[in-house]
N, C-alpha and C positions, 0 to 999 in steps of 0.2 A: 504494500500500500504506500508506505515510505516513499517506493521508487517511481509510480505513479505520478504522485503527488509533485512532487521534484519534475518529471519532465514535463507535466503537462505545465507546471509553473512555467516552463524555462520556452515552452512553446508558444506557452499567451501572453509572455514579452513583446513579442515583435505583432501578433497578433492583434492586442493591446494597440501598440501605437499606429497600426494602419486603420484600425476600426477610428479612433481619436484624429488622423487625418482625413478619413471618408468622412467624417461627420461635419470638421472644419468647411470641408468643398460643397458640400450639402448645405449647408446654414449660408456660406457664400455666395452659392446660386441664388438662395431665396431672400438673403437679407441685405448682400452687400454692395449695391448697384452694380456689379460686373465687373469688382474687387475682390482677391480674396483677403480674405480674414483669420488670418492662424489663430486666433483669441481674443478673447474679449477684453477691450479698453482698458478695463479695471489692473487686468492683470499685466500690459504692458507696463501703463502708469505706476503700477504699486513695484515693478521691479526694475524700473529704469530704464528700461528699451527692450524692444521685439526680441532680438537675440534672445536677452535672459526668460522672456515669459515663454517663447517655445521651445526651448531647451527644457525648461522646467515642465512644462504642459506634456511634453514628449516622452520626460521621463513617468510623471505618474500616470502616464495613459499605458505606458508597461508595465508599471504596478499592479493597474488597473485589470490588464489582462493576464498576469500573474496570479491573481488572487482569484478574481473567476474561475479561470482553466484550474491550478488546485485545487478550489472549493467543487471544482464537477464532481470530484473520487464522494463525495457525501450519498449520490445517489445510488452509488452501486454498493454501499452499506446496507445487503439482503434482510438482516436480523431489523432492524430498526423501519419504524413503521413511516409511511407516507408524510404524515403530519409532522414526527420529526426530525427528518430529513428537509424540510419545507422550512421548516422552527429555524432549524440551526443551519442550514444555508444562508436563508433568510438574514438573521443575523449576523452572520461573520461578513456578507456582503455589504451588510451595510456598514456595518464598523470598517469596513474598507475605502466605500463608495462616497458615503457621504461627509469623511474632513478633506477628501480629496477633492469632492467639488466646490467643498469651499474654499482651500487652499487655492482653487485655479480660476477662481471667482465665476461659478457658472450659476450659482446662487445670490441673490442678494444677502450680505449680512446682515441680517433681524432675523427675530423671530417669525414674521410672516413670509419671508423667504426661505428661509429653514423648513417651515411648514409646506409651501409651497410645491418646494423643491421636493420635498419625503413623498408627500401625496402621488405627485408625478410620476417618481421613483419606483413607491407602493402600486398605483394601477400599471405601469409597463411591467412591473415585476409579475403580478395576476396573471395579465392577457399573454405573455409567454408560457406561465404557466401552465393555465387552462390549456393552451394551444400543443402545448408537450403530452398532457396526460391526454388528451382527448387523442392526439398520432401513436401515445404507447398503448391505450383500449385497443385502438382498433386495428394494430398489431396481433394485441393478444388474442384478440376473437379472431383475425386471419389464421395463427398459429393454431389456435384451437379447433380450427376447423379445419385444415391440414390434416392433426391427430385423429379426430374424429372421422376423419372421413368424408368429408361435407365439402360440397362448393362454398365459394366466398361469396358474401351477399353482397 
């Protein structure tokens, strides 16, 4: 498990920071009149010049996918139920995700941004959710009706 956890880390590095650039060019098309935008204002200004805020922005967007890609080994914990596997992903993502979004200022700092920001955080984290367990059901009804003997509905 150890050793899992270690590659899949070392693999959602780089995965990390390309997912945190496809997002920069994404937000660019639709916000930046036909500019790109490696980051947000806040975080130039707060560290002195562009250089420093995408170096920094680049490094914890590999963290970022760091911490995902080892937090996957949670799901294939057989013994441990649905709920908490969901719990304690849940949680160590966010102890990940959310001082990093603040660090990179993708939040406003206050508390309505905080909140904001979770809420946001909480419903994309669901609709993946739902969207995984609803493709692993109907897996399992495929497979099951494999065994059985059954055409697939």
């Amino acid at each position: 498990m150890k050793k899992k956890i270690i590659l899949r880390g070392a693999l959602g590095f780089p995965l990390g920071i390309t997912i945190g650039y496809l997002i920069t060019i994404i937000i660019s098309l639709f916000f930046a009149d036909g500019y790109y935008s490696p980051c947000v204002p806040e975080l130039i200004s707060m560290l002195g010049n562009e250089i420093n805020a995408v170096m920094l922005q680049a490094l914890l967007c590999g963290l970022l996918g760091t911490g995902f890609a080892a937090c996957s080994v949670i799901w294939e914990i057989e013994h441990w139920s649905i709920a908490k596997q969901t719990g304690i992903y849940f949680s160590i993502i966010c102890i990940i995700m959310l001082p990093i979004a603040y660090v990179l200022c993708w939040m406003e700092h206050s508390i309505a941004g905080f909140l904001s920001y979770f809420a946001i955080f909480v419903l994309i984290f669901i609709v993946i959710w739902v969207t995984q367990f609803v493709m692993a059901m109907r897996n399992v009804k495929k497979i099951n009706a494999k065994i059985n003997g059954k055409k697939e509905e």
